[in-house]
Backbone as JSON, one array per atom type, in Angstrom:
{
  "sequence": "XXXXXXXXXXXXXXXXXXXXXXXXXXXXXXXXXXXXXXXXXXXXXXXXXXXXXXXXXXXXXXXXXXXXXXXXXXXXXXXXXXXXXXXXXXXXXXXXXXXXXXXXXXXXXXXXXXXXXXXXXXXXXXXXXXXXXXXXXXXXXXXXXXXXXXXXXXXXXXXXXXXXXXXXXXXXXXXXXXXXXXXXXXXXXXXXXXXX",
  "N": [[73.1, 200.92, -57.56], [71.1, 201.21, -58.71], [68.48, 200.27, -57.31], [68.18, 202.07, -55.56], [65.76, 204.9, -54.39], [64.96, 208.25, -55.68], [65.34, 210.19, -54.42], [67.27, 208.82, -52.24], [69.27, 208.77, -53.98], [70.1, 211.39, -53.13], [70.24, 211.45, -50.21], [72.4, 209.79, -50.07], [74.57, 211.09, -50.86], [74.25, 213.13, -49.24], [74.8, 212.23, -46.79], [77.71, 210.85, -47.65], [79.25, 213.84, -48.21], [78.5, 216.24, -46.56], [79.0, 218.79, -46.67], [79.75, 219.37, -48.78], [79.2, 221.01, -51.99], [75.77, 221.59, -53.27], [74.08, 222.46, -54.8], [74.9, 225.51, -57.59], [73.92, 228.54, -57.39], [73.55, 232.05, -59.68], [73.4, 233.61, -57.72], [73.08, 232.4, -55.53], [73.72, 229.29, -53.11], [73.84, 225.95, -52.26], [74.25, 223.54, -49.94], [74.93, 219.65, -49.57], [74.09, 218.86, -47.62], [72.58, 220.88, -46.37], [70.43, 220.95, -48.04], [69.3, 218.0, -48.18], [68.17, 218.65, -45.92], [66.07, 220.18, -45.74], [64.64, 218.91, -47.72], [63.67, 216.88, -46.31], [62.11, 218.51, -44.58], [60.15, 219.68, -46.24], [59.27, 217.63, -47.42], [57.46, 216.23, -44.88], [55.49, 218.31, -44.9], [54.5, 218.51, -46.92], [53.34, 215.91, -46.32], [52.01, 216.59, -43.97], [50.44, 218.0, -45.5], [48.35, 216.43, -46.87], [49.24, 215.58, -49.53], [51.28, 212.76, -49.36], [52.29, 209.52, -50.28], [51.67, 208.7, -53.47], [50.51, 210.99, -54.82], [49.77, 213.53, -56.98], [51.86, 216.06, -57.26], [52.46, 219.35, -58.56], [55.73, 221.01, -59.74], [56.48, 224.22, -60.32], [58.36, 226.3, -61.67], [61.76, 228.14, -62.48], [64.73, 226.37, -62.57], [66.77, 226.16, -59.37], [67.4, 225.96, -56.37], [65.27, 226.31, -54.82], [63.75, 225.1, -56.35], [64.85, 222.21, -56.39], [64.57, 221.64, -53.64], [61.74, 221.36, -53.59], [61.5, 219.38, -55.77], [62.9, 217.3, -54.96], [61.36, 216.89, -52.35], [58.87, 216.34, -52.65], [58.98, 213.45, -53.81], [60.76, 212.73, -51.68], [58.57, 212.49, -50.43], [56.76, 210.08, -51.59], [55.28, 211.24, -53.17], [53.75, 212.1, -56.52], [55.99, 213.77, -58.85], [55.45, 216.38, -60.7], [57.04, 218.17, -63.09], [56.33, 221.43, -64.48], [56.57, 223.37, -67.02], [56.83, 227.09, -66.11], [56.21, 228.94, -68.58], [54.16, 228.21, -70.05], [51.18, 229.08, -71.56], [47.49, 229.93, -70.6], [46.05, 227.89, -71.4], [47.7, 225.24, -72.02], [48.91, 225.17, -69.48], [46.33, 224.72, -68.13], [46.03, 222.43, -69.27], [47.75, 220.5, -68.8], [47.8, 220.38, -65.91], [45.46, 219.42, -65.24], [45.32, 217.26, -66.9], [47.53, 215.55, -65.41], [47.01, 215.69, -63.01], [46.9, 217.29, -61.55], [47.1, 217.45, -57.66], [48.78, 219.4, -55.74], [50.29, 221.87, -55.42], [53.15, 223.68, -56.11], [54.27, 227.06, -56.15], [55.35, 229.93, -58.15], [54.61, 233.97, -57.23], [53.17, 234.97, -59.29], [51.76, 232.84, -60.58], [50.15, 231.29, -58.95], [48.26, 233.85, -59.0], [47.22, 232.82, -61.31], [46.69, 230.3, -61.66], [44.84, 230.21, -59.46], [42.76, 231.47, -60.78], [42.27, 230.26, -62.87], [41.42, 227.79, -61.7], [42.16, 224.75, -61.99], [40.57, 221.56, -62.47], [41.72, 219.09, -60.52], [43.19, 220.58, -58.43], [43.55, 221.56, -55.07], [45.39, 223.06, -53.41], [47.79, 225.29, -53.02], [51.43, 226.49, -52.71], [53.39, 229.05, -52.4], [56.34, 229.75, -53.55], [59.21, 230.02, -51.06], [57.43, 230.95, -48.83], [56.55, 230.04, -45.41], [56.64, 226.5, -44.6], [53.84, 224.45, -43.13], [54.65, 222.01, -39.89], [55.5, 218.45, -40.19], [54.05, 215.71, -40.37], [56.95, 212.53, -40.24], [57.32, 211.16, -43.82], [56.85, 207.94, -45.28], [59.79, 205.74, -46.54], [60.06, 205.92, -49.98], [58.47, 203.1, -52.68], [61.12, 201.96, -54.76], [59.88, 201.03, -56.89], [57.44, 202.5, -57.6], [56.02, 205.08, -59.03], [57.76, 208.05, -59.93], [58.35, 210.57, -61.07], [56.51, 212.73, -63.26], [56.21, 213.46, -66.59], [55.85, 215.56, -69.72], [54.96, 214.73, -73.08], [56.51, 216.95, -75.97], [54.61, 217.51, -77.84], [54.13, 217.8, -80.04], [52.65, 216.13, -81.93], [49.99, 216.74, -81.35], [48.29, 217.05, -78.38], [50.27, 217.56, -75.31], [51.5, 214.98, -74.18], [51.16, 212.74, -71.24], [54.33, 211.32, -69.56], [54.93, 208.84, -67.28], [57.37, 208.44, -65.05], [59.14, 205.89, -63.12], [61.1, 205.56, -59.51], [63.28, 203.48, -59.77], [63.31, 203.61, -62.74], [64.63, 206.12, -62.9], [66.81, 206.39, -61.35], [68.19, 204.32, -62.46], [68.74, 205.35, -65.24], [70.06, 207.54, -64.05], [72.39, 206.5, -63.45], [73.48, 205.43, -65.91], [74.34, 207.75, -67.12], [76.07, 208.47, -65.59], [77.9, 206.63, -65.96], [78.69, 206.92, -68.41], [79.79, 209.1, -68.99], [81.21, 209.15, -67.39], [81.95, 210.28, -64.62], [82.83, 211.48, -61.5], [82.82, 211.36, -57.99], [83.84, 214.34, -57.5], [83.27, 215.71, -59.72], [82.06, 218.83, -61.72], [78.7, 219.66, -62.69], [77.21, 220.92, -65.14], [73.56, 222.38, -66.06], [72.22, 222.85, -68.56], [69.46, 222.58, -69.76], [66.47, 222.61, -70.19], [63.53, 220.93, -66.91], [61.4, 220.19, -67.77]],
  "CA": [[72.42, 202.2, -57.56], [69.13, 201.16, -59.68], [67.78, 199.57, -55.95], [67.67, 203.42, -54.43], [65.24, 205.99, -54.72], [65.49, 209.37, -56.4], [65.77, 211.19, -53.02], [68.28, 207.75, -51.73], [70.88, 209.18, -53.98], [70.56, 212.55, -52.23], [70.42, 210.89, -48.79], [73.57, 208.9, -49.99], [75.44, 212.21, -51.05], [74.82, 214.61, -47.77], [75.56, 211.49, -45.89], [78.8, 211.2, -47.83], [80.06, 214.93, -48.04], [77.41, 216.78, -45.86], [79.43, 220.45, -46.81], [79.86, 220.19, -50.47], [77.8, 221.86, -52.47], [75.15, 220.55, -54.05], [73.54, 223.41, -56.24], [75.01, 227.0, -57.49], [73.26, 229.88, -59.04], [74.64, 233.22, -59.59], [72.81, 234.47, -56.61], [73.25, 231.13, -54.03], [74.64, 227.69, -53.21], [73.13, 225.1, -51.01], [75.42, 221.81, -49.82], [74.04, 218.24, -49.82], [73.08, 218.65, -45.78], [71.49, 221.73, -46.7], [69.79, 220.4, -48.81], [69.03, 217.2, -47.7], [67.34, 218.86, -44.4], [65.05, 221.21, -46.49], [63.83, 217.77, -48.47], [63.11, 216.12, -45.07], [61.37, 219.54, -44.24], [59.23, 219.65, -47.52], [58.05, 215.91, -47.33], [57.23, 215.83, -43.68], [55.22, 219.26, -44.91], [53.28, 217.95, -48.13], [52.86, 214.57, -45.99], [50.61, 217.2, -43.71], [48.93, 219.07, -46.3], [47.42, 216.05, -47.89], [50.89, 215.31, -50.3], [51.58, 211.72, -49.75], [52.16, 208.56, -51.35], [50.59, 208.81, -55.1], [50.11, 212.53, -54.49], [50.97, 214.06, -57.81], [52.28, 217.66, -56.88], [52.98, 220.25, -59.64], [57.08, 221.83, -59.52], [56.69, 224.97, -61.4], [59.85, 227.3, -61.44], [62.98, 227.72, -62.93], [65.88, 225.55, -61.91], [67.25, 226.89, -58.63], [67.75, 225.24, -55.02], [63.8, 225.9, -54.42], [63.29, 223.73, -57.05], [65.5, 221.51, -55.8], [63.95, 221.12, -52.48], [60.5, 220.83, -54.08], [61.21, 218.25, -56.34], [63.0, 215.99, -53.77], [60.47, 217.14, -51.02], [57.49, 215.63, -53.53], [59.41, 212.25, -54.22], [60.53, 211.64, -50.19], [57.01, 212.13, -49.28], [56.3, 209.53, -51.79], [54.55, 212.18, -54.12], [54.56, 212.28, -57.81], [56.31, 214.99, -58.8], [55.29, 217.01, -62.03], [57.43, 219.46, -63.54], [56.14, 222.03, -65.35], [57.28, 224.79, -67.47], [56.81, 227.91, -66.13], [56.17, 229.9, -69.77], [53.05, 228.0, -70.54], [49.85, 229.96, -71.86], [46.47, 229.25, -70.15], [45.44, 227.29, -72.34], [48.54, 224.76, -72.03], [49.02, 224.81, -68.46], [45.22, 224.38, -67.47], [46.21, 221.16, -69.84], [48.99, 219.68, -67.97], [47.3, 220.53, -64.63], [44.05, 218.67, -65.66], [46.32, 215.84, -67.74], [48.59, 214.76, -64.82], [45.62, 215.54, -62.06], [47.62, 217.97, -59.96], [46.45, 218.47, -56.22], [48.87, 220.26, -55.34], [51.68, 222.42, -56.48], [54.61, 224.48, -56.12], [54.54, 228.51, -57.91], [55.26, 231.48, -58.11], [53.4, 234.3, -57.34], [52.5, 235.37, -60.72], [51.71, 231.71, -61.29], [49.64, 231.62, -58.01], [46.89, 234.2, -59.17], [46.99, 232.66, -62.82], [45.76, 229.37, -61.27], [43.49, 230.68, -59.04], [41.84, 232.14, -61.7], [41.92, 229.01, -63.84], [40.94, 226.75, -61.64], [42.22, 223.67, -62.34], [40.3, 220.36, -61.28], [41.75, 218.38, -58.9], [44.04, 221.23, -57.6], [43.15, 222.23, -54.05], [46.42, 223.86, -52.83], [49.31, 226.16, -53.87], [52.11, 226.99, -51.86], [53.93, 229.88, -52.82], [57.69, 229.8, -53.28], [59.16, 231.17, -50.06], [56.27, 230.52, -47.64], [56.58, 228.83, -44.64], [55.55, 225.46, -44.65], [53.71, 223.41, -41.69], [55.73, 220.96, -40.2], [54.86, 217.35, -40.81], [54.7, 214.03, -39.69], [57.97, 212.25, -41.0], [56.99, 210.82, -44.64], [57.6, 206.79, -45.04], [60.26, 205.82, -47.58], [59.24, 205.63, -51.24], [58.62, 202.08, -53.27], [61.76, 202.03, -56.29], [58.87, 200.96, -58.23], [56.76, 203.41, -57.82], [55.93, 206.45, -60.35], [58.72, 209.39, -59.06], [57.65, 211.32, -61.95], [55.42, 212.67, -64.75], [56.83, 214.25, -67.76], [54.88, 215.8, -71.1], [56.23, 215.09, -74.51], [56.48, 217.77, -76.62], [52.81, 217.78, -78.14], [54.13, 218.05, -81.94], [51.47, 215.8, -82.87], [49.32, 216.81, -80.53], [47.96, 217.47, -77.24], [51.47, 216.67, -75.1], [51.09, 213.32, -73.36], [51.84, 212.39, -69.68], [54.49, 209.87, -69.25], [55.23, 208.4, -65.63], [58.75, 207.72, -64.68], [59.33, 205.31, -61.58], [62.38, 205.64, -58.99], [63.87, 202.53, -60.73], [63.45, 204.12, -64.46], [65.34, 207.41, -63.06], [68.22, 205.82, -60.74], [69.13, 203.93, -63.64], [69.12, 206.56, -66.04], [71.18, 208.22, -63.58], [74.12, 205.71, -63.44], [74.18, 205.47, -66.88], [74.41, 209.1, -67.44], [77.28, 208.84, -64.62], [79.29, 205.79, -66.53], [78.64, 207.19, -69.82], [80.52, 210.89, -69.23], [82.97, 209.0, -66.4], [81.5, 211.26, -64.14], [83.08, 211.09, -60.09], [82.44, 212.72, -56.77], [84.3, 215.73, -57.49], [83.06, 216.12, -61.22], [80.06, 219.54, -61.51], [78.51, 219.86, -64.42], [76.11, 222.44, -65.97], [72.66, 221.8, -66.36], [71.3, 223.96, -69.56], [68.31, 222.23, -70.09], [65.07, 222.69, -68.29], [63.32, 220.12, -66.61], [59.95, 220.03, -67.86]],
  "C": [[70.97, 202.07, -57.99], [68.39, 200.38, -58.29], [67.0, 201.19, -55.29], [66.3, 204.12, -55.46], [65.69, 207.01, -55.21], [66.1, 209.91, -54.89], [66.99, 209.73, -52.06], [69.23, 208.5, -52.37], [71.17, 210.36, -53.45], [71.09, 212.23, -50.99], [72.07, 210.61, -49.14], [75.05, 210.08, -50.55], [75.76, 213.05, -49.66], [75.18, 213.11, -46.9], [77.6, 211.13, -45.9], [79.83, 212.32, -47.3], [78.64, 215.9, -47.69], [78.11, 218.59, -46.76], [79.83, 220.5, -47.99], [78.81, 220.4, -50.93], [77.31, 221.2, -53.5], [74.72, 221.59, -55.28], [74.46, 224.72, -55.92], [74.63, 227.6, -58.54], [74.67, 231.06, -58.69], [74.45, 233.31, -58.48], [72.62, 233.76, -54.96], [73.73, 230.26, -54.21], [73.49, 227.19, -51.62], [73.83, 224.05, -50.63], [74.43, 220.86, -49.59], [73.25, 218.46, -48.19], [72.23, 219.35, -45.82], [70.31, 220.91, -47.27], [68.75, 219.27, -48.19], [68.04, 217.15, -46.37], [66.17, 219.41, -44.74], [64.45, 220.45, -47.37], [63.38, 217.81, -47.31], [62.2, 217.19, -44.62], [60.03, 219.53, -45.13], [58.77, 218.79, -47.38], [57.25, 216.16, -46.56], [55.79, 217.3, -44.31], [54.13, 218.76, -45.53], [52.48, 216.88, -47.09], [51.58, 215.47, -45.04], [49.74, 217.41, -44.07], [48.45, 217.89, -47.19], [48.36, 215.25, -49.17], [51.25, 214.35, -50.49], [51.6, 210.5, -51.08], [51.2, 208.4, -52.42], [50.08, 210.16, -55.27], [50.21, 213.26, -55.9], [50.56, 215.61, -57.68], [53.02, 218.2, -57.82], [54.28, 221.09, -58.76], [57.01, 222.91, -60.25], [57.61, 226.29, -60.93], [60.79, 226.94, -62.59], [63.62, 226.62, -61.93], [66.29, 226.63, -61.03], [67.09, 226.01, -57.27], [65.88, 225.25, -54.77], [63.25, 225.05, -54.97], [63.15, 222.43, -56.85], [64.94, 220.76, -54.58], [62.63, 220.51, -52.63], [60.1, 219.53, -54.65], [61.49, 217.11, -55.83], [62.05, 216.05, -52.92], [59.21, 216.27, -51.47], [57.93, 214.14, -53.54], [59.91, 211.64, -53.03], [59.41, 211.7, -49.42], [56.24, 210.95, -49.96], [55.06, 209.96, -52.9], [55.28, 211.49, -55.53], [54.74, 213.68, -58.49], [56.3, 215.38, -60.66], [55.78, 218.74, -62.52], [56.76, 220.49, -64.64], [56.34, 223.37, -65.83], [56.17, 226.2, -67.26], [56.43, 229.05, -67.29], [54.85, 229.18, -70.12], [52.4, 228.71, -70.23], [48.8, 229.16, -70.56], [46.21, 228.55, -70.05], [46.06, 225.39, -71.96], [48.89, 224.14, -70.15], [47.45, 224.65, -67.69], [45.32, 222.25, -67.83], [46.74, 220.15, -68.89], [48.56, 219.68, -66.7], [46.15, 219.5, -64.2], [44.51, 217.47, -66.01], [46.66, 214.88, -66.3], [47.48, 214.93, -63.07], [46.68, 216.27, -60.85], [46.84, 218.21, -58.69], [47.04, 219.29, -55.84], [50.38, 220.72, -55.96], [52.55, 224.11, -55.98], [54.83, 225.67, -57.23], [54.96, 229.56, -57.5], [54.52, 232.31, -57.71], [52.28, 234.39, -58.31], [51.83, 233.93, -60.81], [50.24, 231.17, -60.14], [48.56, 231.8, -58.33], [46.51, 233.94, -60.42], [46.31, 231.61, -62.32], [44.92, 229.45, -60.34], [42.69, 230.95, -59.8], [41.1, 231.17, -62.89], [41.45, 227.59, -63.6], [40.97, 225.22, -61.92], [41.48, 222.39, -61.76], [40.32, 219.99, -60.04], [43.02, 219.31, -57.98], [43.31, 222.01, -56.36], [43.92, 222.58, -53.24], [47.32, 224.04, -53.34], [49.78, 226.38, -52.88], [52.8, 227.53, -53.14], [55.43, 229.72, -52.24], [58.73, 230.93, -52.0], [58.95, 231.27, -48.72], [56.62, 229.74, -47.17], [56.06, 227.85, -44.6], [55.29, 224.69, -43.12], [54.74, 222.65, -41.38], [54.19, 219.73, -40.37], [55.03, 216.37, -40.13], [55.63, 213.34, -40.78], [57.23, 211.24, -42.2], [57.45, 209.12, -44.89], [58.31, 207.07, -46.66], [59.67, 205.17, -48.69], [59.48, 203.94, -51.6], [59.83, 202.51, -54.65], [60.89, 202.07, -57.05], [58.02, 201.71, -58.46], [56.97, 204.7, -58.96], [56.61, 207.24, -59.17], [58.1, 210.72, -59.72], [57.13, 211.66, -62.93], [55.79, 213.67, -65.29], [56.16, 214.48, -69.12], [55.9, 215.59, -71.91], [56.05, 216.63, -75.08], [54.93, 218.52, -77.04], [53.09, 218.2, -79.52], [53.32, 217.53, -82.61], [49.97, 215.89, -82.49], [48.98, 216.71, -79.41], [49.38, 216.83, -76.39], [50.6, 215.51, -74.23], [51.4, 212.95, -71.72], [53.11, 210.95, -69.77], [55.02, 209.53, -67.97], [56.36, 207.09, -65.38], [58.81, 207.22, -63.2], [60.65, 206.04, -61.38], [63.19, 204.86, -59.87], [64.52, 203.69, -62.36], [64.84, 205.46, -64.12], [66.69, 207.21, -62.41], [68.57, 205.26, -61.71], [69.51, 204.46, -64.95], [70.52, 207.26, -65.64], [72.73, 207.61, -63.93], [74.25, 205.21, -64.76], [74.63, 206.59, -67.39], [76.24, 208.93, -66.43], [78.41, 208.22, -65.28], [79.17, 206.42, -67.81], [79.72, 208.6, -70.19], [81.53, 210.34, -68.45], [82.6, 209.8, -65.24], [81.99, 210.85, -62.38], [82.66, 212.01, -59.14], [83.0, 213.79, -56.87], [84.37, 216.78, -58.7], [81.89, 217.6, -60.79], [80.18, 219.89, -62.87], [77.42, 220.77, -64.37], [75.04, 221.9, -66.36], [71.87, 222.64, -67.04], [70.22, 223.52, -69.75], [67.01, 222.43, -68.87], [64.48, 221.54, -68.1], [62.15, 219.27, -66.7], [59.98, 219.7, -69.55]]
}
């Protein structure tokens, strides 16, 4: 497993069981093919707008299937994908925007005319959650070694920090997370934590 990409173990799921479901909220469900088609959609999309390899593209949302598509859609175009929490001040998210050198990024509306307004650096496009996206020319597949994604610490001792997780670092996370709980194809688990 530590050989694949982040978006390989998706591939290697809807190829498995194309009609089980991959995410559920209260309010939807998506299955791995779903899924899996609406990555390949998103890459091929970013890979238009500019998005590619070393790209790093801001995720900002809750957890929810759009997320979902975003954050794989950033990582099979070869993007680095930067989550960030949704509840940050100005102040905080001009930080993290500026920190991790977003071009481009994934919001809300509300979130939309907050960074318009704030201007971040190197950000020169928002897509709004929702919005149709271009299509794309198909995205090549990512390096394992490559940075997948960039994560802030906390910032308890100050300003939070960037740190930049490869494919590698996060596939093998994964499969220890998987042997560690026992965890099989027909296990679902609950994901209370947020991602940022």
């Amino acid at each position: 497993m530590a050989e694949l990409t982040v978006d390989g173990l998706l591939r290697e799921a809807a190829a498995r069981d194309p009609s089980r479901c991959a995410i559920r909220t209260e309010d939807s469900s998506i299955t791995y093919g779903e899924l899996d088609r609406a990555v390949d959609a998103c890459a091929a999309a970013l890979t238009g707008l500019g998005g590619g390899p070393g790209t790093t593209v801001g995720v900002v949302t809750a957890l929810d299937p759009a997320f979902a598509v975003a954050f794989y859609g950033v990582i099979r175009g070869g993007g680095v994908v930067v989550t960030v929490n949704p509840l940050l001040g100005d102040e905080a998210l001009a930080h993290v925007f500026a920190a991790a050198r977003i071009g481009l990024a994934f919001v809300t509306p509300e979130l939309d005319r907050r960074l318009r307004a704030l201007r971040p650096p190197y950000l020169r496009e928002l897509i709004v959650y929702g919005t149709a996206l271009p299509p794309g020319p198909a995205p090549q597949d990512p390096d394992p070694d490559a940075v997948a994604c960039i994560h802030f610490t906390s910032g308890t001792t100050g300003s939070p920090k960037a740190v930049p997780l490869t494919h590698r670092n996060l596939t093998a996370n994964a499969a220890q997370v998987v042997g560690a709980h026992e965890l099989a194809a027909g296990t679902v688990t609950l994901n209370h934590l947020p991602a940022y």
